[in-house]
C-alpha positions in Angstrom: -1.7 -4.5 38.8 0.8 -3.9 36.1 -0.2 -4.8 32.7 2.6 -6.0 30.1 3.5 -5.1 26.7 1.9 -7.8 25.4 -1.1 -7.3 27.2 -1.5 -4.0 26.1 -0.8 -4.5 22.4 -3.6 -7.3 23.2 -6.3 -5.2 24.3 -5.4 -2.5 21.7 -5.7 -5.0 19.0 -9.0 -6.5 20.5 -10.4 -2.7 20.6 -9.7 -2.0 17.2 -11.7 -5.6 16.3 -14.7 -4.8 17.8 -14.1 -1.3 16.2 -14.3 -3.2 13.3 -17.4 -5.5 14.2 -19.0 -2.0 15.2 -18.7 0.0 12.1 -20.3 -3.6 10.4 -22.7 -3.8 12.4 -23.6 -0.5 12.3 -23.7 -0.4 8.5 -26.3 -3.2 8.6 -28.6 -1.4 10.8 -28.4 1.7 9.1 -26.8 3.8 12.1 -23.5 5.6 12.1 -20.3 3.5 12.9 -19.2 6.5 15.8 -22.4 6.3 18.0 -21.2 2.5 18.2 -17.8 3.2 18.6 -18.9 5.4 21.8 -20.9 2.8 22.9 -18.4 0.1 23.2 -15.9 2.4 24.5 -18.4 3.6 27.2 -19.0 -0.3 27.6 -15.2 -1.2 28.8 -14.3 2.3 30.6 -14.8 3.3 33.8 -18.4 4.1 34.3 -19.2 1.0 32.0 -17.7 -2.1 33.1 -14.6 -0.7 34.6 -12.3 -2.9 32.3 -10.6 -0.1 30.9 -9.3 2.2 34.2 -9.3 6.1 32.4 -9.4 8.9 34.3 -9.1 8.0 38.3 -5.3 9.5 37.5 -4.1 12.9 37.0 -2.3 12.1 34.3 -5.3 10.7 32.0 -6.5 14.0 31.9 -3.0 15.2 30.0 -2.3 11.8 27.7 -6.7 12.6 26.6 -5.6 15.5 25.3 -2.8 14.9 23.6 -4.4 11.9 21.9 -7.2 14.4 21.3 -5.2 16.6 19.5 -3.5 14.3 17.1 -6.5 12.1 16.2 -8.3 15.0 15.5 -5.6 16.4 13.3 -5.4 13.3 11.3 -8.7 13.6 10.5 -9.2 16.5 9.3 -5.8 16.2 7.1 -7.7 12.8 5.6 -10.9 15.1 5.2 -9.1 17.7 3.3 -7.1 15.1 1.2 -10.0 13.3 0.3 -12.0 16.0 -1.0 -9.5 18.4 -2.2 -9.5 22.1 -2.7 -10.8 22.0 -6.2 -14.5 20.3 -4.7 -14.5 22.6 -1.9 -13.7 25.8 -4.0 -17.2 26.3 -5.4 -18.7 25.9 -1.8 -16.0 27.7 -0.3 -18.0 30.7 0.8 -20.8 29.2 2.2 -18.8 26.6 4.2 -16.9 29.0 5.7 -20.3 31.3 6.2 -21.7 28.2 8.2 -18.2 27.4 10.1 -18.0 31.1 11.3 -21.5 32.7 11.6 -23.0 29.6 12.2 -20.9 28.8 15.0 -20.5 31.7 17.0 -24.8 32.0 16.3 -25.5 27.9 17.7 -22.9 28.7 20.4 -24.7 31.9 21.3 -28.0 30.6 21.5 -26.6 27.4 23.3 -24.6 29.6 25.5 -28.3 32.3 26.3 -30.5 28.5 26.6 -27.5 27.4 29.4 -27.6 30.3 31.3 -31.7 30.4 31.9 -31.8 26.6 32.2 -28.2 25.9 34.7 -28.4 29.0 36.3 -24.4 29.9 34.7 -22.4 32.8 35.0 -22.4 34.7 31.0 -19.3 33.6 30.1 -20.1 29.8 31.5 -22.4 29.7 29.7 -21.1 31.0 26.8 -18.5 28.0 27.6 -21.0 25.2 27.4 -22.6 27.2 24.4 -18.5 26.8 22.5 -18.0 23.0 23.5 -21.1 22.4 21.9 -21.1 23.8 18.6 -18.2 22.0 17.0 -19.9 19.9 14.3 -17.7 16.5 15.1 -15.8 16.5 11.7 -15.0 12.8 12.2 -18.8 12.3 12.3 -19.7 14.6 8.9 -16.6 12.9 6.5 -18.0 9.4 7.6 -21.9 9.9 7.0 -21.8 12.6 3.8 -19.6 9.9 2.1 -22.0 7.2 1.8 -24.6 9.8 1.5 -27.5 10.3 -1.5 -27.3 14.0 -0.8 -26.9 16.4 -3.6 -23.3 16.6 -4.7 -23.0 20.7 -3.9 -25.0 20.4 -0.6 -22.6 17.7 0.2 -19.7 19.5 -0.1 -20.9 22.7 1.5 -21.5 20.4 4.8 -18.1 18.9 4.4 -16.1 22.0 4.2 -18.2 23.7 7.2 -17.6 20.9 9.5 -13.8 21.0 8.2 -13.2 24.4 9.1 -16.3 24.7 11.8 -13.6 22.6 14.2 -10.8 25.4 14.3 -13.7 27.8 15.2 -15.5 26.3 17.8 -11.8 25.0 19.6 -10.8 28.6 19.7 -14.3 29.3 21.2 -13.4 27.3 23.6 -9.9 27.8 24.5 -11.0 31.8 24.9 -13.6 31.4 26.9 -11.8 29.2 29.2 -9.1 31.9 29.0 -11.4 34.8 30.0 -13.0 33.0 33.3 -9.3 32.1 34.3 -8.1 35.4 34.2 -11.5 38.2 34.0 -9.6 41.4 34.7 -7.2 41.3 31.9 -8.9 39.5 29.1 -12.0 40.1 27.6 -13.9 40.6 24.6 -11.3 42.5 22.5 -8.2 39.8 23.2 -10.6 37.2 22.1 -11.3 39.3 18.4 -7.3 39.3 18.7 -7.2 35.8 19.5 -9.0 34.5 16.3 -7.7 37.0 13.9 -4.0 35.9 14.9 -4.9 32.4 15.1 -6.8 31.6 12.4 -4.4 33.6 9.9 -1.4 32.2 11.1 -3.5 28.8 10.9 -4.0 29.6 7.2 -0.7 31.0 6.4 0.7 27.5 7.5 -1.1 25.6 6.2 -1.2 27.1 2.9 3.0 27.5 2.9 3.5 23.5 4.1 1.1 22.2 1.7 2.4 24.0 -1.2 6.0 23.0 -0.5 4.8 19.7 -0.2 3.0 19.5 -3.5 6.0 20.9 -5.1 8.3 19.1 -3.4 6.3 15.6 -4.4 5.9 16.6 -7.9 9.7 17.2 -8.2 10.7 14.5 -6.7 10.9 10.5 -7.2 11.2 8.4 -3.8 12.7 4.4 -3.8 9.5 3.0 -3.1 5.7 4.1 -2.9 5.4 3.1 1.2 7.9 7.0 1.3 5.3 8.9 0.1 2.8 7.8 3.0 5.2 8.8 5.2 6.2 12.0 3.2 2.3 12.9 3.1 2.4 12.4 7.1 5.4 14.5 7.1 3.4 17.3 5.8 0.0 16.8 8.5 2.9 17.1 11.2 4.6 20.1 9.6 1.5 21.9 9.0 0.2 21.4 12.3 3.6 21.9 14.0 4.3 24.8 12.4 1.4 26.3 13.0 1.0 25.6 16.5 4.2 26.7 17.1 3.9 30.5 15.6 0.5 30.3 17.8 -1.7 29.6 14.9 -4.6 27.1 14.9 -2.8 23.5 14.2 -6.1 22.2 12.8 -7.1 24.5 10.3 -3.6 24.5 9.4 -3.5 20.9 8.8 -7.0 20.7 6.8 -5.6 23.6 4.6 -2.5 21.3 3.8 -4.8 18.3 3.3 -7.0 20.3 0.8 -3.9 21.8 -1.2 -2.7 18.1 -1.4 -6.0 16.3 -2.5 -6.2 19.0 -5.6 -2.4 17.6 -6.8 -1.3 15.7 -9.2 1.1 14.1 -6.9 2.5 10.2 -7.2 0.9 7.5 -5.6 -1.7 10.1 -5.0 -4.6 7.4 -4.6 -2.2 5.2 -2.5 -1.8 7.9 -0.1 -5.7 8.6 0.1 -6.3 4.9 0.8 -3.8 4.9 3.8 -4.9 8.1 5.1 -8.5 6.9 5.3 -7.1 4.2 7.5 -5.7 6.4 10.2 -8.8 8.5 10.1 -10.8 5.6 10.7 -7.9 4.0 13.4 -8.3 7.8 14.6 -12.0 8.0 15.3 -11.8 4.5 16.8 -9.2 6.0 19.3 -10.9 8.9 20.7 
């Protein structure tokens, strides 16, 4: 049955209420708001309740990913603008010891326990070993924040999961690439594949977010709702840009985020505030 606009903007609203009610409830019983959000979107899909029809079409499987990819991107730009390049500098190198070694180490180990336990080929193994070790970004921003943990150690685990998502999608995305096509890619084009993607990825997003900085600082927009949009002009570029010269969108679009949380830019804590509300509107989403 065909559902109408209004019907549709109806259920969206009602989903992001009880995303609401969740992350309350949540914070009265002292669990995190995204293992309720899962629950109530498990709940209303199609293995729950069946209310919500996803993924008896082809299509699904194509509008998932895309909504994957941008609510994923806006949280990592609202991770990197909240904590800003300055707080992650000091913990720079072990956040980015623990997104690289750490990942490619839990993936491995994941990966060898797959194999003996599910009987996989190496590299599907391997496979199940990548999807698993992404940290869930969305997941560390929301619980360090509210978190008694030490400032430093805080920081460190933010960073890691910041960049740790770049890695492990790349994992991922060569793996799957290598069981595709066996005979002409292998362990080489995958070293190829991360050195090309993550420095384009950085290049990006350091050359976007430094044009945006300036070009905030510079300049004076009519009203303070443009520099919203401006800063989600910059997530787009950064990601876009990337993406588009091959790069790695996401680590791209946390670099920008970073170089614009260490600004002195106008209506800086405006744009923080709204940003926090697509990250949250984000993780709802997904």
């Amino acid at each position: 049955m065909a559902v109408t606009d209004g019907e549709l903007i109806l259920v969206a609203g009602a989903l992001l209420a009880a995303g609401i009610a969740a992350s309350l409830l949540a914070a009265r019983i002292r669990l995190p708001g995204l293992l309720l959000f899962l629950g109530v979107g498990m709940l209303l899909g199609s293995d729950g309740t069946g209310w919500i029809d996803f993924g008896s079409n082809p299509e699904d499987y194509e509008l998932a990913r895309t909504i994957g990819i941008v609510a994923l991107a806006l949280i990592l730009f609202e991770g990197g603008l909240t904590a800003g390049f300055d707080e992650i500098r000091p913990v720079l190198r072990p956040a980015l010891g623990l997104a690289l070694v750490g990942t490619f180490i839990t993936a491995g180990i994941t990966g060898v326990a797959a194999i003996w336990l599910f009987d996989l080929s190496t590299l599907q193994g391997l496979l199940l070993g990548a999807i698993i070790s992404s940290t869930d970004g969305a997941a560390i921003f929301s619980l360090l924040r509210g978190s008694t943990l030490r400032r430093p150690l805080a920081r460190t685990l933010e960073g890691e999961a910041g960049f740790n998502d770049p890695v492990a999608v790349l994992l991922v995305v060569g793996f799957v690439e290598w069981i595709v096509d066996e005979s002409s890619f292998g362990a080489a084009d995958m070293v190829l594949l991360f050195v090309l993607e993550l420095g384009i990825g950085a290049a990006a997003g350091l050359a976007v977010g430094w044009l945006a900085v300036e070009g905030l600082r510079r300049t004076r927009l009519d009203t303070v709702g443009l520099y919203q949009v401006a800063s989600l002009a910059t997530a787009a570029l950064a990601f876009g840009a990337a993406d588009s010269l091959h790069g790695s969108g996401f680590l791209a679009v946390y670099i920008a985020g970073l170089l614009l949380g260490s600004a002195r830019i106008p209506a800086k804590r405006t744009v923080t505030v709204f940003h926090q509300g697509l990250g949250w509107v984000a993780q709802i989403v997904m």
